[in-house]
N, C-alpha and C positions, 0 to 999 in steps of 0.2 A: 381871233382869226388873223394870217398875217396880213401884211397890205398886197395886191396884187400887182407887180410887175409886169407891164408890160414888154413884150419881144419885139423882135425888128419890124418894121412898118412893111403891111402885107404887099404880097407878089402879085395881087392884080388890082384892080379898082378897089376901092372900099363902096361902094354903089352897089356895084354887081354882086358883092358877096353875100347878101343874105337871099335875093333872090336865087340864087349859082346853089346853096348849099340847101335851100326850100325845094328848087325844083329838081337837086338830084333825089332827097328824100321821098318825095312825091313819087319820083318813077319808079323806084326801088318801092313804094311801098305799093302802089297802081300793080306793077308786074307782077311782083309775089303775091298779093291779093285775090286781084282782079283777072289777069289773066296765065295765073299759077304756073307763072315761072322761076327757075330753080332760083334759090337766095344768089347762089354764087354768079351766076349769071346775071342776075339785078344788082347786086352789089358793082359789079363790071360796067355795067351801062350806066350805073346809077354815077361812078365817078367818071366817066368820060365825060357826061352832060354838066357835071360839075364845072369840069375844068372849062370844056367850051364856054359856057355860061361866064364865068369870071373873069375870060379875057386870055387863059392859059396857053402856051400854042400847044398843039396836040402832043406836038412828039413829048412836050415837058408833060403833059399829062399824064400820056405812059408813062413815062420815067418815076413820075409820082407812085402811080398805081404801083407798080413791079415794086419800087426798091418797098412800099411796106407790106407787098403781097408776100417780098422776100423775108423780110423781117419781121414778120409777124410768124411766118411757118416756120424761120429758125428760132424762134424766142419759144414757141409754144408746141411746138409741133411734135417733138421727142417726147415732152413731156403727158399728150393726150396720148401719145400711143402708148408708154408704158403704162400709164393707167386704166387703158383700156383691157392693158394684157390680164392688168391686175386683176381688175374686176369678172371677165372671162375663168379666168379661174378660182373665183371665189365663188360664183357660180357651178361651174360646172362639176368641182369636186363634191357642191355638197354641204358645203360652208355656210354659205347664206342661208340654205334650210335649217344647218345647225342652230344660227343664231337666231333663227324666229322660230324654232320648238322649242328651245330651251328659256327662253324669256316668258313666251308665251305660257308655259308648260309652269313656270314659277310663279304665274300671276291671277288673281282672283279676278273675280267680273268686274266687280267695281272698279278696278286700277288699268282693265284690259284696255281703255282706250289710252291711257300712259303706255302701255306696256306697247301698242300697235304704235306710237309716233316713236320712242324708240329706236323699235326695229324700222323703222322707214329709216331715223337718221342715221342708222349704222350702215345700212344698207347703199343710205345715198352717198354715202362719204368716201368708197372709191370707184362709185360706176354713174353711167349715164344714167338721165332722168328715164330715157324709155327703155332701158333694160331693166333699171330697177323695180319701172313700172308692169312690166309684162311678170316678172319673179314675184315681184309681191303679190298682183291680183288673185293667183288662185288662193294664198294665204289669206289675203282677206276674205275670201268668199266662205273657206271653210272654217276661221274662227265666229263670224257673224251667224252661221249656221250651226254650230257647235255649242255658242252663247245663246243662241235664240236673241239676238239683238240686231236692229238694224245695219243695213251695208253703210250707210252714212255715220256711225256711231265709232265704228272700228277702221274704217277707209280713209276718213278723213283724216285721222292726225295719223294715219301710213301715209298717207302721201305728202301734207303739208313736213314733218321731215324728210320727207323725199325732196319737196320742191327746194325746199331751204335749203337745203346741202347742195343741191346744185347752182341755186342763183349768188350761193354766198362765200361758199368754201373754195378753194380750192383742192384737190384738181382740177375740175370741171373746166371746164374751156372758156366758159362766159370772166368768170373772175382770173384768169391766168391771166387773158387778151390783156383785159384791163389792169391789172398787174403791169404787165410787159412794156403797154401803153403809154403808162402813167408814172413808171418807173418807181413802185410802192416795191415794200422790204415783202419778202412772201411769207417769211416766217411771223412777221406782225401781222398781216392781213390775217395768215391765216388763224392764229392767237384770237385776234378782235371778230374774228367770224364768226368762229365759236361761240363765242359771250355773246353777241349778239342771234346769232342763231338757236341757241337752246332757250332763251325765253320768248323768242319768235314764234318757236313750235311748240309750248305750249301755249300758248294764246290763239293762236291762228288752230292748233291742232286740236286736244280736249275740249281746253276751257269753251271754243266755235263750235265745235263738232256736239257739246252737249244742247244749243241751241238747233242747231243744221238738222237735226237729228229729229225734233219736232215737227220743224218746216214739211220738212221730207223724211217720212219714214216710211223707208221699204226695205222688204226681205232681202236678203240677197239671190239674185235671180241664179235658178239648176242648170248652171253651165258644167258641172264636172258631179257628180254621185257618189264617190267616196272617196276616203282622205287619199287612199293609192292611187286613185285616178289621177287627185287635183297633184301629188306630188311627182309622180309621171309625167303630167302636163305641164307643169312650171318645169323641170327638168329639160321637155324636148323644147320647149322655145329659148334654150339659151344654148342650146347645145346643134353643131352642125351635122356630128354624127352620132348615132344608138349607139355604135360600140364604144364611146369615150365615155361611158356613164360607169362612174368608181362602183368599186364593191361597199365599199363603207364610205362616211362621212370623217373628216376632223374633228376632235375634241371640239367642245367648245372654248374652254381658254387658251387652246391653239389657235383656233381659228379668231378668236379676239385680238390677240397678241399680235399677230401679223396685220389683221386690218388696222392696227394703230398703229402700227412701229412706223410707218413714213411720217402719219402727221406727229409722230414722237421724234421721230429725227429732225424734220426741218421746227419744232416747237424750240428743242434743245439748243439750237442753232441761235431762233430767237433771244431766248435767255442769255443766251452765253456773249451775243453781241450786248446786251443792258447792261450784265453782271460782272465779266468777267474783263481785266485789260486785255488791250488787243498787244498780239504778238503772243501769249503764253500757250503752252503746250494742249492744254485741255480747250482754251476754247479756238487752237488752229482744227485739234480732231472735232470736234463739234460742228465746227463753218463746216469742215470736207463735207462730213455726212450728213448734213441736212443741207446742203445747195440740193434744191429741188430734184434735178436729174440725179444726184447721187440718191439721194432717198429713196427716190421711184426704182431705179436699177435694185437697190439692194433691195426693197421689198420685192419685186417682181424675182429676185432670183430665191429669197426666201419660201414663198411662195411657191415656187415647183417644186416644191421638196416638203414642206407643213401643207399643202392643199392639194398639190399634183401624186406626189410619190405617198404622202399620208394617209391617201384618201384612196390608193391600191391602183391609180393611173402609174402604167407604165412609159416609156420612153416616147414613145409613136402616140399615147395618147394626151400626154404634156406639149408635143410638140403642135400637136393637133389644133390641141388650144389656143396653145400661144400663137399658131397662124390665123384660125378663126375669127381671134380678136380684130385683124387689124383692119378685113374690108367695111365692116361697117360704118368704121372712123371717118371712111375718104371723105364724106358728105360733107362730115363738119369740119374736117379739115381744111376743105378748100373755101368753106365760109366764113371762118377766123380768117383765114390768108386773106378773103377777099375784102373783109370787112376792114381788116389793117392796109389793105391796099386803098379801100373807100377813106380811109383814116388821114393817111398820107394826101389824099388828092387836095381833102379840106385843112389839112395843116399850110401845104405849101401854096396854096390860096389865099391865107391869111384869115379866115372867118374862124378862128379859134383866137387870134390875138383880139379880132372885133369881142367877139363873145366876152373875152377875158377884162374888156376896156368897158361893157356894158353893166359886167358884174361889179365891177370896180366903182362907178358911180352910181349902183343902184343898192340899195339895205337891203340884199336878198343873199340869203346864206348861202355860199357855194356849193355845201352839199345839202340843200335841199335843189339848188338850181342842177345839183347832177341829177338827182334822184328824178325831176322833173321830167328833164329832158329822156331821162332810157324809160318812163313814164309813155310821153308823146310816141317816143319810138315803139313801145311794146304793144300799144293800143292799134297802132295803125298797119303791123308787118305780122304782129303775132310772136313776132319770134323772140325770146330773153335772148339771146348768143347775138343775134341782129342788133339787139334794142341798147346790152352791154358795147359790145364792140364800137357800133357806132356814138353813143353818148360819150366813153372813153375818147374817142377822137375826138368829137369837137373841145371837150374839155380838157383836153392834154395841155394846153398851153397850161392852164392855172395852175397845175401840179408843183410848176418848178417854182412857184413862190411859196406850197406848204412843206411842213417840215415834214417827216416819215410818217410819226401816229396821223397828222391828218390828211397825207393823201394814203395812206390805205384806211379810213374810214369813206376817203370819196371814193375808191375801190366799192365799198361796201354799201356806198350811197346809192350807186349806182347797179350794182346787182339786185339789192331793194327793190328797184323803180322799176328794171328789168322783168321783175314778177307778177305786177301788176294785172289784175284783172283778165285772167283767161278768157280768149270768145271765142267766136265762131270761125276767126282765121288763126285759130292756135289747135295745131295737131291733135297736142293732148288734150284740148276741148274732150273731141269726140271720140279722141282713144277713152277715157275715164266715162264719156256716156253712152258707150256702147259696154263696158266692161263692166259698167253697173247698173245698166239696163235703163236712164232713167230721160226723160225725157230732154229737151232741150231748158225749159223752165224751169225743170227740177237741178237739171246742171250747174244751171246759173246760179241757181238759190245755195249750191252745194262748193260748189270746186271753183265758181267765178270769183265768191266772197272770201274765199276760204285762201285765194291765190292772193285776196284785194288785199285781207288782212295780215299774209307776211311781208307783205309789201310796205304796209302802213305801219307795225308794228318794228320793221327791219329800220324803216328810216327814223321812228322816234329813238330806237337804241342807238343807234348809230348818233344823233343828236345829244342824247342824253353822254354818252363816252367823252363828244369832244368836248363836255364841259370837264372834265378830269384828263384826256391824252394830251 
């Protein structure tokens, strides 16, 4: 690990700043908890009290909050909406069903819980955790019922690559933040996600899910009656309107091709900066189209035409789509923006330079101390995008003393920690136990451990790497 450098000597007391930066934590976690108010809203209070606390005068405080409220919604912001578009219509043409019949359809019972984490991580790899969540569940319902196997048997590694693709990949908004943050290469993060993400979701998904399954076995509960039902019903919760429903579906090696071609454009991009000199022809076309934004443009315009026009949507109902996508995003939008605004308050505070000066003289590995910290934060807000965001901030200072492979492992450190043990103040707690019928203790036993172990799993690979990056 390199030695850590310290930056300029902080802008308020050094006294006040671990108290300043505990008790905006606290309200931001107190509010959204306790008295369930919006993230973006707590994140806003949460750095005003920052800065008062630390000494800041106000007006500098805003000025804090804005410029990385601004700066976080330009660095990240384009980038969730095109891949929201994306995921919208891979949905709605047809596609995503394609690729869980056709996988599913090729695989025996024994290999079915492989074959269900899979389709999770294909699934989770250009959309949100809770649309890919709402898509997948009637699929789970009626391969579990189809198999004669338990809901936990086949659900679990569907979701554990669901969760992984989002706490670790990017698009996703948790791992971009932090990217942008931290000023990691996206094409190696997203390189090193991968490697660490696909033996994450086997272990946290099957290999778990064949014990989980004993703990907790149960049927899966008669929410839909036949496969036309369940495929109607996954159909209308991703779709705004009946008449945008295609005639047909895309191939499946279309419908592949295009889910990968972005993380293939910004991989190429990777390589091309290791492999190739800079300045030659091949790898200036390489950078163009894998700079993230270009990726995501050129996939999302692919995609109206292999998923929209492919799949018998006409004009009115591609466009349809592509509007659809974008009101759900505001939420998370304005929580990344607020969460970089929370970012800023504690940067220009100085309790990131403290942080950076305590790891420095202490034997605690930096990315385990990232992983820690979106750890503390995910246990207490609930929230991975809250938990990344803000552990990203306090740790920004450290970045700029490692080299590229290891601050996008602490990218990756830190999406790990962000996973961390699902409970009762995390959404999808209760989205996954009300969608699989099971009780609060059954949950826990299921998708709290299940969430625990990509977590723990995420950060030994990640360990394991920076003994070779």
């Amino acid at each position: 690990m390199h030695p850590i450098v310290l930056a300029a000597a902080p802008a308020a007391s050094s006294g006040r700043l671990v108290p300043a930066a505990l008790a905006g934590i606290a309200l931001i976690v107190v509010l959204i908890t306790y008295f369930k108010v919006h993230p973006f809203l707590s994140l806003t209070l949460g750095s005003l009290l920052v800065g008062i606390i630390a000494g800041l005068p106000v007006a500098d405080t805003v000025d804090a909050f804005v410029k990385g409220f601004g700066d976080t919604a330009a660095g990240v912001g384009a980038l969730i909406a095109f891949g929201a578009m994306f995921g919208k219509l891979l949905a709605d043409s047809g596609g995503a069903d394609q690729i869980v019949d056709t996988i599913i359809g090729r695989t025996g019972r024994r290999f079915l819980p492989w074959a269900m984490a899979l389709v999770g991580a294909l699934i989770g790899l250009p959309m949100f955790f809770e649309i890919g969540l709402v898509l997948l569940v009637p699929v789970i319902l009626l391969v579990a019922r189809r198999a004669q196997m338990s809901i936990i048997a086949v659900g679990i590694p569907a979701l554990a690559g669901l969760s992984a693709m989002h706490g670790l990949v990017p698009p996703h908004p948790g791992p971009l933040v932090a990217i942008d943050n931290l000023k990691a290469d996206l094409g190696l993060t997203l390189a090193l996600g991968i490697v660490v993400a696909l033996p994450t979701i086997a272990l946290s998904g099957p290999v778990f899910a064949r014990f989980a399954s004993r703990w907790v076995d149960v049927p899966a509960p008669e929410l839909y009656v036949t496969g036309a039902d369940e495929r109607d019903t996954a159909a209308a919760t991703t779709k705004d309107h009946a008449d945008t429903e295609p005639r047909r579906r895309p191939s499946f090696p279309v419908t592949l091709c295009t889910v990968l071609l972005p993380v293939v454009l910004m991989l190429g991009k990777a390589v091309a900066d290791i492999a190739l000199d800079e300045g030659g022809r091949v790898r200036t076309v390489l950078d163009n189209l894998g700079t993230p934004l270009v990726a995501l443009i050129i996939a999302v315009v692919v995609a109206m035409f292999t998923f929209g026009r492919g799949s018998g949507m006409d004009r009115e109902a591609v466009a349809s789509s592509l509007a659809g996508s974008l009101p759900p995003i505001a939420g998370p939008l304005l929580i990344v923006a607020a969460g970089g605004g929370f970012k800023q308050t504690l940067v220009d505070t100085g309790i990131g330079d403290l942080v950076a000066d305590w790891v420095k003289d202490s034997d605690l590995s930096v990315l385990f101390l990232a992983w820690l910290v979106a750890v503390l934060i995910r246990l207490a807000t609930g929230s991975a995008t809250v938990a990344t965001v803000t552990a990203a901030g306090i740790l920004a200072p450290l970045a700029t003393t490692l080299d590229s492979g290891q601050t996008s492992l602490l990218v990756l450190a830190i999406g790990a920690g962000s996973l961390f043990f699902s409970h009762v103040n995390d959404a999808g707690f209760w989205l996954v136990k009300e969608y699989f019928g099971l009780s609060v203790g059954q949950n826990i036993r299921t998708w709290s451990l299940m969430e625990t172990a990509i977590s723990v799993c995420g950060l030994v690979f990640v360990l394991l790497l920076n003994l070779v990056v």
